[in-house]
TILUM-208905 format. One record per atom (N, C-alpha, C, O): residue number from 1; residue in one letter; z, y, x. Coordinates in steps of 0.1 Angstrom, whole numbers. Example, Ala and Ser with C-alpha at 12.3 -4.5 7.8 and 13.67 -1.06 7.14 Angstrom:
REM TILUM-208905
    k  r      z      y      x
    1  A     78    -57    132
    1  A     78    -45    123
    1  A     78    -33    132
    1  A     85    -33    142
    2  S     71    -22    128
    2  S     71    -11    137
    2  S     79      0    129
    2  S     80     11    134
//
This chain:
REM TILUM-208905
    k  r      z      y      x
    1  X     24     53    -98
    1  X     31     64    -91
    1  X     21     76    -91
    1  X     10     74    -87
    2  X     24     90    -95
    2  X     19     98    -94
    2  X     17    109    -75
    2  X     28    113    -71
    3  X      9    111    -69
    3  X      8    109    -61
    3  X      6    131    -60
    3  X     -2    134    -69
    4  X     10    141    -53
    4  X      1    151    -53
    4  X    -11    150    -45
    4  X    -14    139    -40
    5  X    -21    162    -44
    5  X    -36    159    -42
    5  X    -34    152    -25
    5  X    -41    142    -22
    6  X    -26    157    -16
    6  X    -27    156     -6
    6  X    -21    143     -1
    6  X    -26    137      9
    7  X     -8    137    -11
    7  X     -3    124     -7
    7  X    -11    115    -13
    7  X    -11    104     -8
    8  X    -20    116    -24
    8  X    -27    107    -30
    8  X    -41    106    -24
    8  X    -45     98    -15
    9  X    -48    115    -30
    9  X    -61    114    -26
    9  X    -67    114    -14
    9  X    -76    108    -10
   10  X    -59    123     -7
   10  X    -64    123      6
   10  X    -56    116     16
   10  X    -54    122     26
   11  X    -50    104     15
   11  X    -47     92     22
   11  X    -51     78     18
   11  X    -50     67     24
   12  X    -58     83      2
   12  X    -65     71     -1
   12  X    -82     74      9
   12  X    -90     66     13
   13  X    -82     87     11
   13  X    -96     88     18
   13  X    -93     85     30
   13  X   -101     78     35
   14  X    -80     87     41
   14  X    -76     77     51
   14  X    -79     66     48
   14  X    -91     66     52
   15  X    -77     54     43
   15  X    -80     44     40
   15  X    -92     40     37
   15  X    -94     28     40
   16  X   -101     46     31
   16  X   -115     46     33
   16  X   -118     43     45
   16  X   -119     32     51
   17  X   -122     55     48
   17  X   -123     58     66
   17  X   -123     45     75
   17  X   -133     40     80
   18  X   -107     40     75
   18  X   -102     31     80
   18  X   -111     16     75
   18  X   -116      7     82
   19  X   -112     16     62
   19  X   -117      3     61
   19  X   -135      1     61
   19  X   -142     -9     61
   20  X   -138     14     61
   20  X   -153     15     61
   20  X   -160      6     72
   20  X   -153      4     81
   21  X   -169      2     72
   21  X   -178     -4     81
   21  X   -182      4     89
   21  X   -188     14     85
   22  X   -179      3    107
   22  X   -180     12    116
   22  X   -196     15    118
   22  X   -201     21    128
   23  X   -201      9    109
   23  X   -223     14    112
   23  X   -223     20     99
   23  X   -233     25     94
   24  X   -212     21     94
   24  X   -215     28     79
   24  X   -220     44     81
   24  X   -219     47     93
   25  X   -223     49     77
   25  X   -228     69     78
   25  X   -210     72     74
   25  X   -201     67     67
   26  X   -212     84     83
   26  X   -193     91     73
   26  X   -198     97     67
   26  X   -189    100     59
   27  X   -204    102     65
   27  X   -209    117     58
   27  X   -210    105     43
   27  X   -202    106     33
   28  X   -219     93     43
   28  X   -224     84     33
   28  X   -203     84     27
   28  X   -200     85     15
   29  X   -193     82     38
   29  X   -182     78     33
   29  X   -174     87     26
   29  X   -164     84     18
   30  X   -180    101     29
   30  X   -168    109     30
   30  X   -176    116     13
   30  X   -169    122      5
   31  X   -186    114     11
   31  X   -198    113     -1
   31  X   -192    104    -16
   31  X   -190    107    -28
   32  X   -191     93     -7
   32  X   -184     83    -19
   32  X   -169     87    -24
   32  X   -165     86    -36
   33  X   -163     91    -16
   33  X   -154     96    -16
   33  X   -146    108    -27
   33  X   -135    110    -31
   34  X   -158    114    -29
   34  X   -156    127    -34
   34  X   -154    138    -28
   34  X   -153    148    -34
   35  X   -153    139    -13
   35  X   -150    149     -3
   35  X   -160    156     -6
   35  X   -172    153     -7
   36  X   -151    170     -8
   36  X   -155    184     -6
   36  X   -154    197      0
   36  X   -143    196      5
   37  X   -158    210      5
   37  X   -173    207      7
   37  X   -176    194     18
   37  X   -170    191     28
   38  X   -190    188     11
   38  X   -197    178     23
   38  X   -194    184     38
   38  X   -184    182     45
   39  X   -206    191     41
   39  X   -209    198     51
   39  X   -219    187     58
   39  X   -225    178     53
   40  X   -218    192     72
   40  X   -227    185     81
   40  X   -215    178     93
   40  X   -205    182     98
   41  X   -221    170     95
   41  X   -218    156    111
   41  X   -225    161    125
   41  X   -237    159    125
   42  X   -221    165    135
   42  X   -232    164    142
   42  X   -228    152    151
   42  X   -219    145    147
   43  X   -236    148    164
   43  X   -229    139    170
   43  X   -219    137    177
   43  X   -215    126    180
   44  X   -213    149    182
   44  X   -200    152    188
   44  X   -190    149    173
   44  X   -180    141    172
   45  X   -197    158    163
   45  X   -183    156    152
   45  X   -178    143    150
   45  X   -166    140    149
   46  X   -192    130    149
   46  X   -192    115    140
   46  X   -185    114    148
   46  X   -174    111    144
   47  X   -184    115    164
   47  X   -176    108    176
   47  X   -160    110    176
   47  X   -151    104    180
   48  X   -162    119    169
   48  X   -148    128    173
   48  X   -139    119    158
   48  X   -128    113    157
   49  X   -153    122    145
   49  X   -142    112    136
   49  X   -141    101    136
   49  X   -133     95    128
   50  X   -149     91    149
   50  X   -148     78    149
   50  X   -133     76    153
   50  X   -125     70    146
   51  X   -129     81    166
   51  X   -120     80    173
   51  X   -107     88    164
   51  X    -95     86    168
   52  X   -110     96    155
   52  X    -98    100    145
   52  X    -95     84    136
   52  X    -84     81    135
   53  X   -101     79    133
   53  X   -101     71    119
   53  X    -93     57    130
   53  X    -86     49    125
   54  X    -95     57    143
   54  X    -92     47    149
   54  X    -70     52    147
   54  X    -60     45    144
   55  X    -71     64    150
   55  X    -58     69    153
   55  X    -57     66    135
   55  X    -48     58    133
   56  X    -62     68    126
   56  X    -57     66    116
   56  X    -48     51    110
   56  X    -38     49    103
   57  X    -59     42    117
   57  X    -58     24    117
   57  X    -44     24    124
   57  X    -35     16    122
   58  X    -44     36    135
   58  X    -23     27    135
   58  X    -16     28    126
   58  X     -7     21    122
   59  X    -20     41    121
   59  X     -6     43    108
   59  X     -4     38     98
   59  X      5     41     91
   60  X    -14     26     96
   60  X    -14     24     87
   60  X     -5      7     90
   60  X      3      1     82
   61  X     -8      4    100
   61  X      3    -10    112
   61  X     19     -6    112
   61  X     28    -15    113
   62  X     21      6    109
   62  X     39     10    117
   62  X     39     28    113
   62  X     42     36    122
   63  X     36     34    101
   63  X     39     45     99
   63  X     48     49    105
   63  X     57     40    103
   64  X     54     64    114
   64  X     67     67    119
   64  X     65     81    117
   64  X     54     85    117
   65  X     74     88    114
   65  X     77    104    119
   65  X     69    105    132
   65  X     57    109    131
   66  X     73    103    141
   66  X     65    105    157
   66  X     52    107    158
   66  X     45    115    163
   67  X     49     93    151
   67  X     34     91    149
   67  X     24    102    144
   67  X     15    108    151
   68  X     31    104    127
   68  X     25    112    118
   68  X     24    127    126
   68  X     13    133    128
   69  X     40    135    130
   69  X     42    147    137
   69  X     27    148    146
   69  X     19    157    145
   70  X     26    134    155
   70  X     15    138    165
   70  X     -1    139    166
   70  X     -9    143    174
   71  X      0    134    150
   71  X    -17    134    142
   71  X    -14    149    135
   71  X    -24    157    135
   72  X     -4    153    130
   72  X     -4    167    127
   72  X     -6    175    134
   72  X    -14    184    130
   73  X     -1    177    150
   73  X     -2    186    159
   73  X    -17    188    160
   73  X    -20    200    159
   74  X    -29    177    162
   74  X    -36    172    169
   74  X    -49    181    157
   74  X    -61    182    159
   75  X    -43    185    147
   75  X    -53    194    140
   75  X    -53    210    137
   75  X    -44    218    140
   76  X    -65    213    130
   76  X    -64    224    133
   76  X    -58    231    118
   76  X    -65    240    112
   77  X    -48    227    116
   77  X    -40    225    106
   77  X    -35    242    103
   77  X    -27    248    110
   78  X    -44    248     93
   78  X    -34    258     87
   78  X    -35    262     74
   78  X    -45    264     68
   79  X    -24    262     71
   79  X    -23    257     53
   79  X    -28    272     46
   79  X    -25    284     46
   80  X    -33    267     42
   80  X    -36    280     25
   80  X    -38    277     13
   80  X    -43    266     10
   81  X    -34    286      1
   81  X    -41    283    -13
   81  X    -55    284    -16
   81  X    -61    294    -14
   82  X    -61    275    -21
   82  X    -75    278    -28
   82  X    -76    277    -42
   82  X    -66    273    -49
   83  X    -84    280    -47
   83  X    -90    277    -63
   83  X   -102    273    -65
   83  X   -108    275    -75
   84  X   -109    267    -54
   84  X   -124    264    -55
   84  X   -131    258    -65
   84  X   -126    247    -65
   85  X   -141    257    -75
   85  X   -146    250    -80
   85  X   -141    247    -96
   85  X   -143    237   -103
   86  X   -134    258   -100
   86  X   -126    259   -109
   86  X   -111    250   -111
   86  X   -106    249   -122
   87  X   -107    245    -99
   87  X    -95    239    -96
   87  X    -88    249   -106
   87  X    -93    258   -112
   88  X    -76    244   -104
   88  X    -60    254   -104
   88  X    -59    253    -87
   88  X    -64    246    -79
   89  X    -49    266    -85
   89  X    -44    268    -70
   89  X    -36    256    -65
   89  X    -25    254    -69
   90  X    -43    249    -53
   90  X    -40    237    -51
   90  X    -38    243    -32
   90  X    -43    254    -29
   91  X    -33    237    -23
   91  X    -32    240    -12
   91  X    -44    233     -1
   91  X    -46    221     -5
   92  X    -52    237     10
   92  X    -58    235     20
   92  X    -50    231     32
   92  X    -38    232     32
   93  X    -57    225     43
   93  X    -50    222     55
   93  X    -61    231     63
   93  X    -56    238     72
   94  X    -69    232     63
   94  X    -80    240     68
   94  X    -88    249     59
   94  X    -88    248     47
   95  X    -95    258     66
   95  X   -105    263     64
   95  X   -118    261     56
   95  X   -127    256     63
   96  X   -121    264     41
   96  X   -132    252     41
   96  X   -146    255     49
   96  X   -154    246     46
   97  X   -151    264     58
   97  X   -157    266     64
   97  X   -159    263     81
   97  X   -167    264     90
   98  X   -148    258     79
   98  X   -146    250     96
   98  X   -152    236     96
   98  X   -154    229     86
   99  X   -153    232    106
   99  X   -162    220    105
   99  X   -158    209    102
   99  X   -146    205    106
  100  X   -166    201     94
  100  X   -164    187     89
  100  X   -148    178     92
  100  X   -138    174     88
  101  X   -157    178    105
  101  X   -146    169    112
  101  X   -132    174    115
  101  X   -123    167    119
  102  X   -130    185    114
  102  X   -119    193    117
  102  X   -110    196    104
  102  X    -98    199    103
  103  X   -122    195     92
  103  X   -113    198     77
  103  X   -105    186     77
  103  X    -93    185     76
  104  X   -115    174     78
  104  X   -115    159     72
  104  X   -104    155     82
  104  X    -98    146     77
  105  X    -98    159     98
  105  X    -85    157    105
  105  X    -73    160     99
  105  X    -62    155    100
  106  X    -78    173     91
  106  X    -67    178     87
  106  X    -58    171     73
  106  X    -46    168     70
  107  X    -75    172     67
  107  X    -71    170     53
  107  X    -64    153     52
  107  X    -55    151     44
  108  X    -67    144     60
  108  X    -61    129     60
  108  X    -48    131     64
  108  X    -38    129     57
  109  X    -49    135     79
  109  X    -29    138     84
  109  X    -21    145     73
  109  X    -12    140     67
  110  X    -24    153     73
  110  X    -17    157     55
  110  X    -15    157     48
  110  X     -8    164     42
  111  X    -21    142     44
  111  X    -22    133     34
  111  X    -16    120     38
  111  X    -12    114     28
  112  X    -14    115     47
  112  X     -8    104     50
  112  X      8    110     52
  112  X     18    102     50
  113  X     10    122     56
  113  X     25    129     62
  113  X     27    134     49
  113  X     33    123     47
  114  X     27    139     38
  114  X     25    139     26
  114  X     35    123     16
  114  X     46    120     12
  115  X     24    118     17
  115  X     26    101     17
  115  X     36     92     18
  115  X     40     83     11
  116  X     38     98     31
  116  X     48     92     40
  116  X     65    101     35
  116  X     75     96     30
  117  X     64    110     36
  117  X     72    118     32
  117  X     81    113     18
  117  X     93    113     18
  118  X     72    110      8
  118  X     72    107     -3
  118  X     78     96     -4
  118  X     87     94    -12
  119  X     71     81      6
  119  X     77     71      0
  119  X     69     63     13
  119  X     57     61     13
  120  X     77     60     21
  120  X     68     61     34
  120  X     64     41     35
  120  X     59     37     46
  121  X     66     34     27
  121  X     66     20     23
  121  X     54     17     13
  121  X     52      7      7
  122  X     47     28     14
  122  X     35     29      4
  122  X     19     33     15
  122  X      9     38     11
  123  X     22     31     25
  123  X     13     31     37
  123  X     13     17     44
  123  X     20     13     54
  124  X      3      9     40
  124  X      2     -7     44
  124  X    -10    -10     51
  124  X    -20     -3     52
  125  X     -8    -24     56
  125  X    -22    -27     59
  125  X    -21    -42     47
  125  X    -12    -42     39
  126  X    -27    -49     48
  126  X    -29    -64     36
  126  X    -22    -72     47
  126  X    -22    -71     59
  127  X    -12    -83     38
  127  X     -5    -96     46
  127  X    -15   -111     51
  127  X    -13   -121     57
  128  X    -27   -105     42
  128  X    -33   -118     43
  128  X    -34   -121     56
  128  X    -41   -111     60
  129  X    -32   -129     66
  129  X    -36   -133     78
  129  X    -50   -132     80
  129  X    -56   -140     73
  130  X    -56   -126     87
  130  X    -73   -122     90
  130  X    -74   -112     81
  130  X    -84   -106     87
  131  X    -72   -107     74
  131  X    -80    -96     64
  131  X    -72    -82     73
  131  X    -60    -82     73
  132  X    -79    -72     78
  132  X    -74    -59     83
  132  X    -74    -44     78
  132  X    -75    -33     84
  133  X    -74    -51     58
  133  X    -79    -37     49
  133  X    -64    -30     51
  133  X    -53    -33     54
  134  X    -69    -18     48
  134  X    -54     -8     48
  134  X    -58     -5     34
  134  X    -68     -9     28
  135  X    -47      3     31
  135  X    -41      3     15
  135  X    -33     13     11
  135  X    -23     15     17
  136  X    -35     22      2
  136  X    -23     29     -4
  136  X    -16     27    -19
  136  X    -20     30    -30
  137  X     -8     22    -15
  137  X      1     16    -27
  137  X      4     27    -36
  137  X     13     35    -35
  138  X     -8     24    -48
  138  X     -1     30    -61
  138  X      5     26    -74
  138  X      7     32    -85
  139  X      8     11    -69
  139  X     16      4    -77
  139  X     26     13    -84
  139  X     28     25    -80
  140  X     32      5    -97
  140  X     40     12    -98
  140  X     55      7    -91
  140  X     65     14    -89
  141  X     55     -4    -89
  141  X     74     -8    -85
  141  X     72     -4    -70
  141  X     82     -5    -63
  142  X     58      1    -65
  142  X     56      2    -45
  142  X     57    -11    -38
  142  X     60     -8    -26
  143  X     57    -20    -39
  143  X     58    -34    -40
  143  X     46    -40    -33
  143  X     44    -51    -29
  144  X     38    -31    -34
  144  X     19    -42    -29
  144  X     21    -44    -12
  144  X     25    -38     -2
  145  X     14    -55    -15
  145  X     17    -60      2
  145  X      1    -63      6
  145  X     -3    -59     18
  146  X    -10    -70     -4
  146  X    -21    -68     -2
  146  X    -30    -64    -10
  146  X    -30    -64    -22
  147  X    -45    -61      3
  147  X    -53    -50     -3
  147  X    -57    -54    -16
  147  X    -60    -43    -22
  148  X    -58    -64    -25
  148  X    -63    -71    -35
  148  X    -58    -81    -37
  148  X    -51    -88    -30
  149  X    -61    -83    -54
  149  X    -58    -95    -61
  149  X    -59   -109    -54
  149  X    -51   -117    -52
  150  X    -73   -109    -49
  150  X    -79   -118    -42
  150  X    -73   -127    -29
  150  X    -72   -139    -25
  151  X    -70   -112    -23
  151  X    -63   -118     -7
  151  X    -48   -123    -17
  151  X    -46   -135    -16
  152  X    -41   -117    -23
  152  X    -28   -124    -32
  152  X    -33   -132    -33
  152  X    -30   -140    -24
  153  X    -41   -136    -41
  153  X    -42   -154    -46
  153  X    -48   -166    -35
  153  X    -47   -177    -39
  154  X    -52   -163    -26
  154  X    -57   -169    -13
  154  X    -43   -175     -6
  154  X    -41   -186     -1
  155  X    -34   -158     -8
  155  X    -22   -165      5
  155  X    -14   -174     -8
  155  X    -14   -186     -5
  156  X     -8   -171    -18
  156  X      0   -183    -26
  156  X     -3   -193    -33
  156  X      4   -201    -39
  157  X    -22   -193    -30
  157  X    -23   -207    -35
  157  X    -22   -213    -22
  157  X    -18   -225    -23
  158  X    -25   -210    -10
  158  X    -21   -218     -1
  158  X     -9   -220      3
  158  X     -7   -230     10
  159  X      3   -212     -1
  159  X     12   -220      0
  159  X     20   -224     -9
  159  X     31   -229     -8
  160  X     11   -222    -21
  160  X     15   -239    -36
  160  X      7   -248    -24
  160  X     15   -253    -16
  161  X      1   -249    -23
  161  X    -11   -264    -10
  161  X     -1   -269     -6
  161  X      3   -280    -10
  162  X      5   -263      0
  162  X     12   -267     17
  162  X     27   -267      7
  162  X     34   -270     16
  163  X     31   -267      2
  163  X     45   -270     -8
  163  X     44   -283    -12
  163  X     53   -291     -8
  164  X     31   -284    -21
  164  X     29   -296    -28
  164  X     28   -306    -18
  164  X     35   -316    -20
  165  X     20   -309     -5
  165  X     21   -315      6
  165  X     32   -320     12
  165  X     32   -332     15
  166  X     41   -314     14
  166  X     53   -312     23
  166  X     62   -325     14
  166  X     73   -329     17
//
């Protein structure tokens, strides 16, 4: 599925976020990531994005209108065209001079309401029982239920197991 910048990429960077290891650095996440500009973390910001990424982890349990609307409010969301870096004119949710944590609120809600908008069954977490990766389904039929091949072949060889048993 082709995704625009804001339904794709930047709700696959939700999902980062989300699955990243909470001692991980964000700056280290948002780095791997491709997020641009970097900028700087201070420790009010890391706090502020810890507790975003947590608000992130619901949507990805029960995506809703209500939900998304209220992660939208909650930034400092105002849209513009840019061309930075020899893009084509692509749209902003922020400022890129406003701070980290405030771009990176923007730019995810945006991206997941974006997302959602589009195809709102493509915002998951994995079925595997114990595994709590979130996911953005770029399948093509929209169909993925979990984060990997792996957790798939764990849950249905166990229940070929428990078939062959019975």
């Amino acid at each position: 599925m082709h995704f625009n910048p804001y339904g794709g990429t930047a709700a696959e960077l939700a999902a980062r976020l989300v699955n990243a290891d909470p001692e991980m650095d964000l700056l280290e996440v948002l780095d791997a990531a491709g997020y641009k500009p970097l900028g700087s973390l201070d420790a009010r910001q890391t706090a502020e994005l810890r507790r975003w990424i947590a608000r992130l982890a619901e949507v990805f349990d029960a995506p809703s209108v209500p939900q998304l609307n209220a992660l939208l409010a909650e930034t400092t969301s105002r849209p513009y065209i840019s061309t930075h870096d020899g893009r084509p004119p692509h749209l902003h949710y922020a400022h890129e001079d406003a701070p980290t944590d405030e771009r990176v609120k923007a730019y995810t809600a945006a991206g997941l309401a974006a997302l959602f908008c589009e195809d709102p069954d493509r915002i998951g977490r994995c079925a595997r029982p114990g595994c709590a990766v979130v996911f953005v389904d770029t399948s093509r039929n929209g169909r993925r239920r979990f984060c990997s091949t792996r957790c798939s072949n764990r849950v249905h060889v166990a229940d070929h197991r428990m078939r062959r048993s019975a």
